[in-house]
N, C-alpha and C positions, 0 to 999 in steps of 0.2 A: 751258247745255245742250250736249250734248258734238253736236260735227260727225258727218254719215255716214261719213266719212275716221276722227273719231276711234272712232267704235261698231267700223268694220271691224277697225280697229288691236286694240283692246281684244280682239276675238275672234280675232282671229289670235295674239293673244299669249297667250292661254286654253288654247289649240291645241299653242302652243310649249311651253306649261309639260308640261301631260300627255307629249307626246310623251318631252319631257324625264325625266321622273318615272316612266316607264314599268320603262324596266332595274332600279329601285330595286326595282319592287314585285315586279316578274315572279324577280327574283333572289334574294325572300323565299319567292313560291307554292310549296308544297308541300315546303317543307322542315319540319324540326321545330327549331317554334319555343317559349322561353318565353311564355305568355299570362298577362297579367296582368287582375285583375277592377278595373274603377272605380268611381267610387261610386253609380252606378248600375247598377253590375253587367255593366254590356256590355267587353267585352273589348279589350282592349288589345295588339301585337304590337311589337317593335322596326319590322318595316316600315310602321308606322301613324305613328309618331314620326319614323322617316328621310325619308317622302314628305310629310309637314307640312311638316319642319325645311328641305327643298330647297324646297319652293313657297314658302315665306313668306319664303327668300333671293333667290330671282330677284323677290316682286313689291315687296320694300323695294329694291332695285338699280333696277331698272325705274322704279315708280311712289312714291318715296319717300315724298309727301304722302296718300300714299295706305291706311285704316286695313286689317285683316284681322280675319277672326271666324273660326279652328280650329276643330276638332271640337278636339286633344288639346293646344296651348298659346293658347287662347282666345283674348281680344280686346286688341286695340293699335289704338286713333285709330279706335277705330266712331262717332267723331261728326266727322270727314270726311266730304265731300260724298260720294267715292267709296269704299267698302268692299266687299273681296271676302273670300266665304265659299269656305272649304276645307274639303270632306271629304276626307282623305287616302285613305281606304279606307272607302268603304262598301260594308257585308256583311261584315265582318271576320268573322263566324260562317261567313262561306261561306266564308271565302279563309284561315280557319286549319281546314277542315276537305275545303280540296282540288276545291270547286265554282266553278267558273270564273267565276260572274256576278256576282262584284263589282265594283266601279266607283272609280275617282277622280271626283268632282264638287268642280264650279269657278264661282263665280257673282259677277260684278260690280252693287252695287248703286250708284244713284243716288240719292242721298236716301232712303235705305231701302224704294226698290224696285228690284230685277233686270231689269236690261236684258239681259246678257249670260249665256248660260247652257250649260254643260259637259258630258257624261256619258261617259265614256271608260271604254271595258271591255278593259284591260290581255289578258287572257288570251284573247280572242277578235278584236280588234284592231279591234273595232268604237268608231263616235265619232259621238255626237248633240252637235250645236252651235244653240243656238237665239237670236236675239236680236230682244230684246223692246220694243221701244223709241220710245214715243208721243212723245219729244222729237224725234228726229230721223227719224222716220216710216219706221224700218226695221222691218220684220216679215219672220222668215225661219228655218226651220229645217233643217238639213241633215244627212244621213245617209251619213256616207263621202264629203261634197263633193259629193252631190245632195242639192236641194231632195226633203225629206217633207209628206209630207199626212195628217194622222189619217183614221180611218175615217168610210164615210158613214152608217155603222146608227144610227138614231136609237131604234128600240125597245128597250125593255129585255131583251124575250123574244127578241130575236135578238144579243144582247150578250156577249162575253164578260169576266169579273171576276177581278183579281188580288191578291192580298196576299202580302204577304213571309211570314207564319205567321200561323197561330189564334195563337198567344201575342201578338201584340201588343197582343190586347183587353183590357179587361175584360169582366165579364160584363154588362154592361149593352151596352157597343162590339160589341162579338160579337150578341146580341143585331139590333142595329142591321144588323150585317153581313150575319145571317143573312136577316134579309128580304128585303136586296137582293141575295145569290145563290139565295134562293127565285125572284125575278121572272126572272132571267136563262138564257141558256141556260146556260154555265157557268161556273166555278168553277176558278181555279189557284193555288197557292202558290210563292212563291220567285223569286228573280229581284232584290231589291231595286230599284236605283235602274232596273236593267234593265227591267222592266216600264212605267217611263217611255218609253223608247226605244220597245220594240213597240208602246204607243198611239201617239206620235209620227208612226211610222212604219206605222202602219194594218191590224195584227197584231190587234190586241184594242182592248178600246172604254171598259174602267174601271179605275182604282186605287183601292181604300180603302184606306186605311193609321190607323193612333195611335201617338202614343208618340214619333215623330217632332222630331228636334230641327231647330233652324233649317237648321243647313245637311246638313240630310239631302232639306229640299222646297225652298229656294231655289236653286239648280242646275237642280234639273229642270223650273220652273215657265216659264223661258222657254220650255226645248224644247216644252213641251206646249200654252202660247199660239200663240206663231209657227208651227206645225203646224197650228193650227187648233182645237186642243180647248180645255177649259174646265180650270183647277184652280182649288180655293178649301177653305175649312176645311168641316166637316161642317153649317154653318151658311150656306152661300154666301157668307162672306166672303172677300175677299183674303188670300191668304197673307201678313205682313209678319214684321217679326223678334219681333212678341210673340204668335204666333200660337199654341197649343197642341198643335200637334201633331197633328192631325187633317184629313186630306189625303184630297179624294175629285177626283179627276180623270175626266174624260168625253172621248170624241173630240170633241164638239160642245154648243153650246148646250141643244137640245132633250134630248137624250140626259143630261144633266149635272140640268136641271130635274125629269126623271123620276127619276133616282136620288137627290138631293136629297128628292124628296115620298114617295119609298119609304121612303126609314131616318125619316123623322121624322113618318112618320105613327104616331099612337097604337096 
């Protein structure tokens, strides 16, 4: 199990990379750029590939025994103790269309759970850093290098709910969604990884999301533990890396158990 010396390290160097990576991406916003479609259809930019291609240089230099999980050149040595996921650009719909709230997310796992966790918003300069970590009994999330705290609304009727779009449902997901911004006071789209940060940091009280690949909710799942709130799949399980993509986060236990018994009631 890693030292509190080595967890702090790990997050400091999580810290470094972003920092790092930052002129890459902010030097691609808002210019026009070629986009490419992948096989899933989600979009692709040269700046999504250059801020991979540099993260995944500094953590092979750094951490060599150490594997990676990309969003855009996938996996090397993910059955290493230690594996970190990169999303180079998440919201690349936001960020080839000139809306500021994309994110770089950064996540160190330990035996395929995230101890260490990233959200850095290039275009606004804001950074949630969370670390999660039952081995060496760190818990802690930080916003700009203060300590955050999720919200204390525990009802739902006083809650407010986010999703990046109606499109990431199906119609049955949607469905599902609809209920739980029935119960709620409101209802916001957009934001992606973003929306993790404002519950983090005590803004709003719920995430649902689908469609979700690994390292689009392993990054933000410390922020949102260490803060205090709850994330897990639409089932209340744990996130892990074979998880389907189905992300409902809460500021707290009780609050999380409510919208949990909302979507899945009949």
């Amino acid at each position: 199990m890693p030292s509190v010396p080595a967890v702090a390290e790990y997050a400091a160097f999580a810290a470094s990379m972003a920092d790092a990576v930052r002129p890459l991406s902010l030097g691609w916003f808002r210019r026009r750029l070629a986009v490419d479609d992948k096989a899933d259809e989600s979009p692709v930019t040269i700046a999504d590939r250059e801020v991979e291609t540099a993260l995944r240089e500094k953590i092979a230099a750094r951490y060599p025994s150490h594997g990676i999980w990309g969003e855009e050149f996938g996996k090397r040595g993910v059955d290493a103790e230690f594996v970190w996921s990169v999303d180079p650009i998440d919201g690349t719909r936001s960020f080839i269309t000139g809306h500021p709230l994309w994110g770089t997310l950064l996540a160190l796992l330990q035996n395929g759970q995230p101890i260490v966790g990233l959200i850095d918003i290039p275009a606004t300069g804001e950074r949630w850093v969370g670390v999660n970590d039952a081995a060496s009994g760190v818990h802690e999330a930080r916003f700009g290098g203060e300590l955050c705290r999720t919200s204390p609304v525990t009802v739902l009727a006083d809650a407010t709910v986010y999703a990046t779009s109606p499109d990431i449902f199906d119609a049955a997901e949607y469905a599902q969604f609809e209920r739980l911004t029935k119960a709620v006071s409101r209802r916001r789209f957009g934001g992606d990884c973003y929306a993790y940060g404002l519950l983090a940091s005590g803004h709003i009280e719920l995430v649902m999301e689908a469609g979700l690949q690994t390292y689009d909710y392993l990054a933000v799942a410390p922020v949102v533990e260490a803060a205090g709130g709850v994330i897990t799949d639409w089932e209340g399980k744990p996130l892990t890396l074979t998880s389907q993509g189905r992300v409902l986060a809460a500021a707290n236990a009780e609050l999380h158990a409510a919208a949990l018994a909302c979507i899945r009631a009949d």
